[in-house]
C-alpha positions as CSV (number, residue, x, y, z in Angstrom):
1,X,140.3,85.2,98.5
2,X,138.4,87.8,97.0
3,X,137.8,90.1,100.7
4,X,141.3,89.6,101.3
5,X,142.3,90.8,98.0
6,X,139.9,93.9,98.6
7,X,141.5,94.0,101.9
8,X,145.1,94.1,100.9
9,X,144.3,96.7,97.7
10,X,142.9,99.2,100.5
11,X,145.4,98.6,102.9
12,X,148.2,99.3,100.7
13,X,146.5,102.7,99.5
14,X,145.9,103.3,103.2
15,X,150.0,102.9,103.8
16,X,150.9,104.7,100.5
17,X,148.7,107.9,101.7
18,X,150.1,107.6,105.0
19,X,153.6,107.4,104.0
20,X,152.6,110.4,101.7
21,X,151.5,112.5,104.5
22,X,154.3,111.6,106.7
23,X,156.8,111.9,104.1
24,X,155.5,115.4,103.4
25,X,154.9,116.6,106.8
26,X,158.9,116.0,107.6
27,X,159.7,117.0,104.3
28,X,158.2,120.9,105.9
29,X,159.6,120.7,108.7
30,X,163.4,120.1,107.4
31,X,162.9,123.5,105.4
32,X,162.5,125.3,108.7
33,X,166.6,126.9,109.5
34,X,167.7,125.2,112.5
35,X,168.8,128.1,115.1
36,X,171.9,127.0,116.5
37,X,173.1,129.6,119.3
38,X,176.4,130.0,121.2
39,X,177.9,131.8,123.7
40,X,181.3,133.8,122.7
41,X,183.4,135.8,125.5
42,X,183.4,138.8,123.1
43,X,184.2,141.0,126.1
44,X,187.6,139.7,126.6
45,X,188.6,140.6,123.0
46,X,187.8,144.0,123.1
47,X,190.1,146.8,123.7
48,X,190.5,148.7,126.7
49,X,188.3,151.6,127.3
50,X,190.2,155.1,128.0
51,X,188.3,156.2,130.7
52,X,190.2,159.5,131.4
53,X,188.8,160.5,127.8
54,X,185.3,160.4,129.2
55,X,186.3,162.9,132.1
56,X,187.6,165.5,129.2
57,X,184.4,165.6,127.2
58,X,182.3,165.8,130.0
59,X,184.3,168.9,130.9
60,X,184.5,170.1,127.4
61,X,180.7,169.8,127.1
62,X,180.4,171.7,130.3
63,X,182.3,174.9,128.6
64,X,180.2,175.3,126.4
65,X,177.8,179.0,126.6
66,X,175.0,178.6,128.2
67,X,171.6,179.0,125.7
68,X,173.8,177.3,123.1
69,X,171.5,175.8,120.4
70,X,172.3,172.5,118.5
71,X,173.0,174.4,116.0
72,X,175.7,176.8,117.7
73,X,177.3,173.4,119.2
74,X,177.5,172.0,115.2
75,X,179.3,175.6,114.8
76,X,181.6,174.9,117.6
77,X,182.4,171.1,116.2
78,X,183.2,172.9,112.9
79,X,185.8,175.4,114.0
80,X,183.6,178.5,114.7
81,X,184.1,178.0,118.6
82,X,187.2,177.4,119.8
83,X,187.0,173.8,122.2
84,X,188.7,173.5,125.6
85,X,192.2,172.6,125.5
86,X,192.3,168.9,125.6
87,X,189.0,168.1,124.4
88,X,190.1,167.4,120.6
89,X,192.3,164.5,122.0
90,X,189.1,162.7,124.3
91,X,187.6,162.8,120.7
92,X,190.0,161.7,119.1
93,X,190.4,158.6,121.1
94,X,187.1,157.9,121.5
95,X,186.7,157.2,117.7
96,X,189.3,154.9,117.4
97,X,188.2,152.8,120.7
98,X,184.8,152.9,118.3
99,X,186.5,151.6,115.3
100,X,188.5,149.1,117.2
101,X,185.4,147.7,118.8
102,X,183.6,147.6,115.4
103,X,186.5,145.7,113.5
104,X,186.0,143.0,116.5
105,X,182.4,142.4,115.8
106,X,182.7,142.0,112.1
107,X,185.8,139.9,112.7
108,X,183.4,137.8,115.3
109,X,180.1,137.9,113.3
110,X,181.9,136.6,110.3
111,X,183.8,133.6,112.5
112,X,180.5,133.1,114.2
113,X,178.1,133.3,110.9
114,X,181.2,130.6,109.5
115,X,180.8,128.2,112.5
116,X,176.9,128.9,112.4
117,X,176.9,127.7,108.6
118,X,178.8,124.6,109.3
119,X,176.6,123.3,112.1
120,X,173.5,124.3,109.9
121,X,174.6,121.8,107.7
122,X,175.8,119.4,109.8
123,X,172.6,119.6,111.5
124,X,170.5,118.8,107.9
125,X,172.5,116.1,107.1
126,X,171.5,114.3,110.3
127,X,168.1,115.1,110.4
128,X,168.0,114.0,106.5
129,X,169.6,110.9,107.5
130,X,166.9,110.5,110.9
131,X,164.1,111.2,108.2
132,X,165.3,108.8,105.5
133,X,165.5,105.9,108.5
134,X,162.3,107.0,110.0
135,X,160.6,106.6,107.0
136,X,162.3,103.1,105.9
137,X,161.4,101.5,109.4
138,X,157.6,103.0,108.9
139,X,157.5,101.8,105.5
140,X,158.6,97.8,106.4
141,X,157.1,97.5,109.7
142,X,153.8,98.9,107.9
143,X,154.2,96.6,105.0
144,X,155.2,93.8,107.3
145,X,151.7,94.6,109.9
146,X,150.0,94.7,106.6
147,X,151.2,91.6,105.2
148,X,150.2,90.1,108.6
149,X,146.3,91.6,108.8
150,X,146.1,90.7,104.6
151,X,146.8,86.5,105.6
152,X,144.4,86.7,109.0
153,X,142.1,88.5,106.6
154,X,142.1,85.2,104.3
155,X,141.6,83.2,107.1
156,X,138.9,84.8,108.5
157,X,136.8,85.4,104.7
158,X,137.9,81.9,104.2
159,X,135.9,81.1,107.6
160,X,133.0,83.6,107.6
161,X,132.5,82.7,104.4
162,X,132.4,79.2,104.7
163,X,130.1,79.5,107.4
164,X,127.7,81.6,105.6
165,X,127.5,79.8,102.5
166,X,127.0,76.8,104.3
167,X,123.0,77.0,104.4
168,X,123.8,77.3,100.3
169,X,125.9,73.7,100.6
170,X,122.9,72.5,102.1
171,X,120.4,73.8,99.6
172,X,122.4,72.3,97.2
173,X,122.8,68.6,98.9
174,X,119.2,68.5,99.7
175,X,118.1,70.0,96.2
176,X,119.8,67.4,94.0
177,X,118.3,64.8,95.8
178,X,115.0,66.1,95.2
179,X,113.1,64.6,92.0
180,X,109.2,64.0,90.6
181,X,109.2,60.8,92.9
182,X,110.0,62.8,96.3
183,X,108.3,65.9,96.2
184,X,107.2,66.0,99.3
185,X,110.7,66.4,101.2
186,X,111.5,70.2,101.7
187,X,114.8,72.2,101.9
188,X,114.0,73.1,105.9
189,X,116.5,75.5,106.5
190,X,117.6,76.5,110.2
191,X,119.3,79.6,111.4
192,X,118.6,83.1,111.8
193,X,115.5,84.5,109.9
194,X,117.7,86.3,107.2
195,X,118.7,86.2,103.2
196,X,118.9,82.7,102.8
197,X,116.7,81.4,105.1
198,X,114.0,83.4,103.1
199,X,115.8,81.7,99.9
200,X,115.0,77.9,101.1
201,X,111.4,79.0,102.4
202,X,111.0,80.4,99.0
203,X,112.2,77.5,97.5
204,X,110.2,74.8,99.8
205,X,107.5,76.6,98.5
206,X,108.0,76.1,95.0
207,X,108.7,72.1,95.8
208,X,105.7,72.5,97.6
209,X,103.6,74.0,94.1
210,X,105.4,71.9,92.1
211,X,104.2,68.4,94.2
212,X,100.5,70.2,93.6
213,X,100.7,70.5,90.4
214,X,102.1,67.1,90.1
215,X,99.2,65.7,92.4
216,X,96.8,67.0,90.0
217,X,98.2,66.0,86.7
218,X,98.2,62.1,88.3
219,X,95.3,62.6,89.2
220,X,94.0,64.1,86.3
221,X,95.8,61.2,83.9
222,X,94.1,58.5,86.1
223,X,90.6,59.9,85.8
224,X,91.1,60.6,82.5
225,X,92.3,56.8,82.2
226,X,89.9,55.9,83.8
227,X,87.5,57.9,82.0
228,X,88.1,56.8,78.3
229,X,88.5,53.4,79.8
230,X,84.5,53.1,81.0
231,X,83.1,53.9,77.2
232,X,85.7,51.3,75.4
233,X,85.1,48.8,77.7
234,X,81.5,49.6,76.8
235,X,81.7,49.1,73.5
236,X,83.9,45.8,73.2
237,X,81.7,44.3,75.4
238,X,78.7,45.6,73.2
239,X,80.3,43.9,70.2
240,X,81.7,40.9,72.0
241,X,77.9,39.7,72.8
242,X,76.8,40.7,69.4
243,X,79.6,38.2,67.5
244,X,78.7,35.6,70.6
245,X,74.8,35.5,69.8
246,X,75.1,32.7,67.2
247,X,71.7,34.0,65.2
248,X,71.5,37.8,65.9
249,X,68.4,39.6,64.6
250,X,68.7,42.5,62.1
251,X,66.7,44.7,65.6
252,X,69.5,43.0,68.2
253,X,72.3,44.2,66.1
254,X,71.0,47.5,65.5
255,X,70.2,47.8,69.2
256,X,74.1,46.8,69.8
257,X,75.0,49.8,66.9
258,X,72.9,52.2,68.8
259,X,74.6,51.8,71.8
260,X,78.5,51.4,70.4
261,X,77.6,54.8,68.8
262,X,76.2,56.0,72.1
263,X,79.4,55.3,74.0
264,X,81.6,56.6,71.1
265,X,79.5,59.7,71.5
266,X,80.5,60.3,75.3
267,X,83.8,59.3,74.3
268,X,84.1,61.9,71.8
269,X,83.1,64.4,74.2
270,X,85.5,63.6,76.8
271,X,88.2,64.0,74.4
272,X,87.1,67.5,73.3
273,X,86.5,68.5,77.2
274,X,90.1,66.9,77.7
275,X,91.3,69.1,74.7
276,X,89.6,72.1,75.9
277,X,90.9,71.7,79.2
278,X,94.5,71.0,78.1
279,X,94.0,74.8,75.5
280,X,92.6,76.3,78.6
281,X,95.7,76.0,80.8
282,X,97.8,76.4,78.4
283,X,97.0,80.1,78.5
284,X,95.9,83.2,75.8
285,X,97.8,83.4,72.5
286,X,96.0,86.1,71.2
287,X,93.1,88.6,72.9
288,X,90.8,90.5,71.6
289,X,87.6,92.6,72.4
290,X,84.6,90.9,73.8
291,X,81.1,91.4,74.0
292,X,79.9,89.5,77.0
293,X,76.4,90.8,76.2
294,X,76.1,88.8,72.6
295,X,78.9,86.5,73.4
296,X,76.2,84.9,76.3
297,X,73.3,85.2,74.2
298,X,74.5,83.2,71.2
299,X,75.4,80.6,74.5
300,X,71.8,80.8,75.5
301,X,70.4,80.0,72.2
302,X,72.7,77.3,71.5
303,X,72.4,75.3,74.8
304,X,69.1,72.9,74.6
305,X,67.1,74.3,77.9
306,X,65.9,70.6,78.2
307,X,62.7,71.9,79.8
308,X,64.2,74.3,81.9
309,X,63.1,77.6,82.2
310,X,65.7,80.5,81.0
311,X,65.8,83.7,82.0
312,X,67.9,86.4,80.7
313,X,69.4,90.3,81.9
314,X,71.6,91.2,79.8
315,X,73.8,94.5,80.2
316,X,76.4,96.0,78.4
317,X,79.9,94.4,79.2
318,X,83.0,94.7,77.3
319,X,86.4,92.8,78.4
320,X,89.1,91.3,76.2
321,X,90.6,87.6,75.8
322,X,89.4,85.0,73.6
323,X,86.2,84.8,72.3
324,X,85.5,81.4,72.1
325,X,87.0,80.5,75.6
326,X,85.0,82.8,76.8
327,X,82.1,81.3,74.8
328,X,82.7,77.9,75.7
329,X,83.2,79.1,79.8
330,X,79.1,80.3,79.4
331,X,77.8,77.3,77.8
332,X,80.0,75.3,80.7
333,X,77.9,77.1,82.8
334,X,74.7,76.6,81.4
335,X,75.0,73.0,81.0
336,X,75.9,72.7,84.6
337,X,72.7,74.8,86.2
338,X,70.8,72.9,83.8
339,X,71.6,69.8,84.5
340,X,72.0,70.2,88.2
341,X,68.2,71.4,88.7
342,X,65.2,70.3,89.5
343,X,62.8,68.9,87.2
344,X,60.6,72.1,87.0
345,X,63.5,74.6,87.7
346,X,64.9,77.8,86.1
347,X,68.2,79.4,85.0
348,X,68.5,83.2,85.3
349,X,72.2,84.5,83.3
350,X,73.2,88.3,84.0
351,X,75.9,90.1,82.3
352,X,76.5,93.8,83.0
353,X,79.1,95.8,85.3
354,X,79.6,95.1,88.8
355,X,82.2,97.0,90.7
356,X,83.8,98.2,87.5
357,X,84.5,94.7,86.4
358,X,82.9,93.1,83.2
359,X,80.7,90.1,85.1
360,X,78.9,87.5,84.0
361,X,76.3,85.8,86.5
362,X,74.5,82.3,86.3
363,X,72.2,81.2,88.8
364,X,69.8,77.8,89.1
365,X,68.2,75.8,92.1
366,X,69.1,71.9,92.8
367,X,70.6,70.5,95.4
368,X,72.4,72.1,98.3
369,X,76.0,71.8,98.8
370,X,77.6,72.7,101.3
371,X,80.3,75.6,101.4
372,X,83.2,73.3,102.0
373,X,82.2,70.9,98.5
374,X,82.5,74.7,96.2
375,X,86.3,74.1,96.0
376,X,85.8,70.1,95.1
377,X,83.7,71.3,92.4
378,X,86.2,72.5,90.2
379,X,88.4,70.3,90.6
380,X,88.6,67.7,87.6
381,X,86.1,64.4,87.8
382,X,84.4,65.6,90.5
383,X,80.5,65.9,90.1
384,X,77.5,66.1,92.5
385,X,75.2,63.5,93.0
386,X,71.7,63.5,92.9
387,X,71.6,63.1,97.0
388,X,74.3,66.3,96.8
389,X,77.3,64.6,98.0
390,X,80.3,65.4,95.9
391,X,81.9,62.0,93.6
392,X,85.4,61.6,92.2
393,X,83.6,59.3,89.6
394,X,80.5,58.6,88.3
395,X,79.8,57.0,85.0
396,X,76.4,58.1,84.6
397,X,76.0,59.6,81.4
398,X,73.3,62.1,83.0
399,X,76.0,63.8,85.1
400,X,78.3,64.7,82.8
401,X,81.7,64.4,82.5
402,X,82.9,66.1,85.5
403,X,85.0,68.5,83.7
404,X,82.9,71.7,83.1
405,X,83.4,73.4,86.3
406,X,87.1,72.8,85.9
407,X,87.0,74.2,82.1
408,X,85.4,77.2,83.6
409,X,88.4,77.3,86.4
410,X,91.2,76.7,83.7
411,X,89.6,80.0,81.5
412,X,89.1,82.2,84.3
413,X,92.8,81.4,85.4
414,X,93.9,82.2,81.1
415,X,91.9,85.5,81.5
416,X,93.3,86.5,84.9
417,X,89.6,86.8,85.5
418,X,87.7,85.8,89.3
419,X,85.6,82.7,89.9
420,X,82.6,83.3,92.9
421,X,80.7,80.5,93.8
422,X,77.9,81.1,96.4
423,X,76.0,78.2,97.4
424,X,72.2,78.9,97.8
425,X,70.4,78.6,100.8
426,X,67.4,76.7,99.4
427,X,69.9,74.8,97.2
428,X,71.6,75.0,93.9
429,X,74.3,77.6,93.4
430,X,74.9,81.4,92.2
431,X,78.7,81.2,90.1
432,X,79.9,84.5,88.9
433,X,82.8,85.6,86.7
434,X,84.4,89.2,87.1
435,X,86.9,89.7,84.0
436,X,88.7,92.7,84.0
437,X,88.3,96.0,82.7
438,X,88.5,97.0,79.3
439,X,91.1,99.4,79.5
């Protein structure tokens, strides 16, 4: 309705200018005088010619002296020269055959101009009345053919469109029957590669983020079930044999309390690498200016080396974000090349500039993993046993909680910051993280 309302607007001012021009092009030519010409037998209405008084001036002129000038002939015609007898009359009858003949040209010039006027306007009343019909039939039959194009315009809108919106229909029907529980379908548009073929590829991407991200939070929920399930079941079985002994010893129930409190412990700090984790992804709230030179050295002095050797280069680097993310993403790091080494292994930690970007560099030996396990790593739960392989779940304590690499992923994501992971040939792994540029 809406192109065939465009169409009819346009065509309308399309007839109105041509009507305009037409109008105005007849309208010019109607100011032109129509010549209207006749033939009149204006010879038979004249008076007869005296021919004898042609004969008597001839002779008259003939007496004149010879070597007369004009002037002695105006002489003669005035009375000074006497004419030849008979000459006077010729004259004389000459001028009134002149007169005569000059009284019936006014007389016919006047009947003719008369008869001239009459058909002038005879002639502009018809060609007035031609004009005002011409124009009438131009103006219906054009209104009429526009009437005619203005409903096959509908018609064909209402069809084009129809048939282009009709990938939008199918969006539509496919999108409502999308939900959290069927993810996985997809839009799957056919038809030519154009606008809205790019719109449900756009948008099967999206489902296809969205079913991701929804992977990984069930996922995520039923490690984290899991989880905080292992330490509670711990500890009510801890209790439950305690209350079952029927004499405990003052040493047994102390033993029990020692490893309730142990459990709680590991508890507590699954909750806080939960909470961390759920801060993390929620993004920055504030940034600030931060020294990754002092910010990793307080990390280095606050993480127990538990035997391992620590070496440190630390150059000038300078990004902005949150402190203590970025805090908590180099003691992540420590903790995990420490506890991933071998039992008479070393840490080396770099900060400094690398390729304009603010880097911070940890490197330790321990087992090899292989290139394909790097992106398992990060991914929540996941740890590395001691034969390297790469576990969903593992509930000894030693390994940690499987969370730290993914901390580390979640604050390099907040920062807009770059994760590298290089495994080492000879094992163990070289992780780096470029922030950007303090601008």
């Amino acid at each position: 309705m809406l192109y065939g309302g465009l169409f009819l607007v346009a065509g309308a001012a399309l007839l109105a200018i041509t009507y305009g021009l037409v109008a105005g092009g007849t309208a010019m030519t109607s100011n032109k005088s129509v010549l209207i010409t006749r033939k009149a037998g204006t010879t038979q209405q004249l008076p007869a010619f005296p021919t004898n008084a042609i004969g008597t001036v001839a002779t008259s002129v003939k007496a004149l002296p010879s070597g007369s000038s004009t002037r002695g002939g105006a002489e003669q015609a005035s009375g000074a020269v006497e004419a030849p007898p008979g000459g006077q009359a010729a004259v004389v009858q000459l001028l009134a055959y002149a007169g005569k003949v000059t009284a019936v040209f006014k007389r016919l010039n006047t009947t003719q101009a008369a008869q001239l006027r009459a058909q002038q306007q005879s002639a502009d009343a018809r060609y007035e009345e031609l004009r005002s019909t011409q124009l009438d039939t131009l103006l219906t039959r054009s209104g009429l053919a526009l009437a005619i194009m203005a409903l096959a315009s509908i018609g064909l809108g209402w069809l084009t469109a129809g048939r282009a919106l009709r990938p939008v229909r199918t969006m539509s029907s496919r999108a409502r029957g999308i939900s959290e529980r069927n993810l996985h379908e997809r839009l799957a548009l056919d038809g030519p590669d154009d606008e809205l073929k790019e719109l449900g590829d756009t948008f099967d991407g999206l489902l296809a983020r969205l079913e991701a991200a929804f992977e990984s939070q069930r996922r995520f929920v039923a490690n984290a079930s899991h989880e905080l399930r292992t330490p509670i079941t711990l500890e009510r079985a801890l209790v439950e044999v305690a209350l079952s002994d029927p004499n405990p010893s003052v040493e047994s129930l102390r033993d029990t309390c020692r490893r309730v409190l142990t459990a709680s412990e590991q508890q507590e700090r699954l909750i806080e690498a939960l909470l961390t984790l759920a801060r993390s992804q929620r993004g920055l709230e504030s940034r600030a200016t931060v020294d990754l030179r002092e910010v990793t050295g307080e990390a280095v002095r606050a993480v127990p080396s538990n035997g391992i050797k620590i070496e440190t280069d630390l150059g000038d680097a300078s990004t902005t974000g949150d402190p203590a993310m970025v805090e908590r993403l180099v003691v992540n790091l420590m903790q995990n090349a420490i506890r991933y080494n071998e039992p008479d292994g070393w840490v080396t930690v770099w900060t400094g500039m690398r390729d304009g970007e603010p880097t911070v560099e940890v490197t330790n030996p321990g087992p090899v993993v292989k290139p394909e396990q790097v992106g398992e790593l990060v991914k929540p739960f996941s740890r590395l046993d001691r034969n390297g392989s790469v576990a969903a779940r593992n509930s000894d304590a030693e390994q940690g909680l499987g969370l730290g690499l993914s901390i580390v992923q979640a604050i390099v994501d907040a920062h807009g910051a770059r994760l590298t992971t290089d495994p080492r040939p000879q094992g163990g792994l070289k992780v780096a993280v470029s922030f950007p540029a303090l601008e």
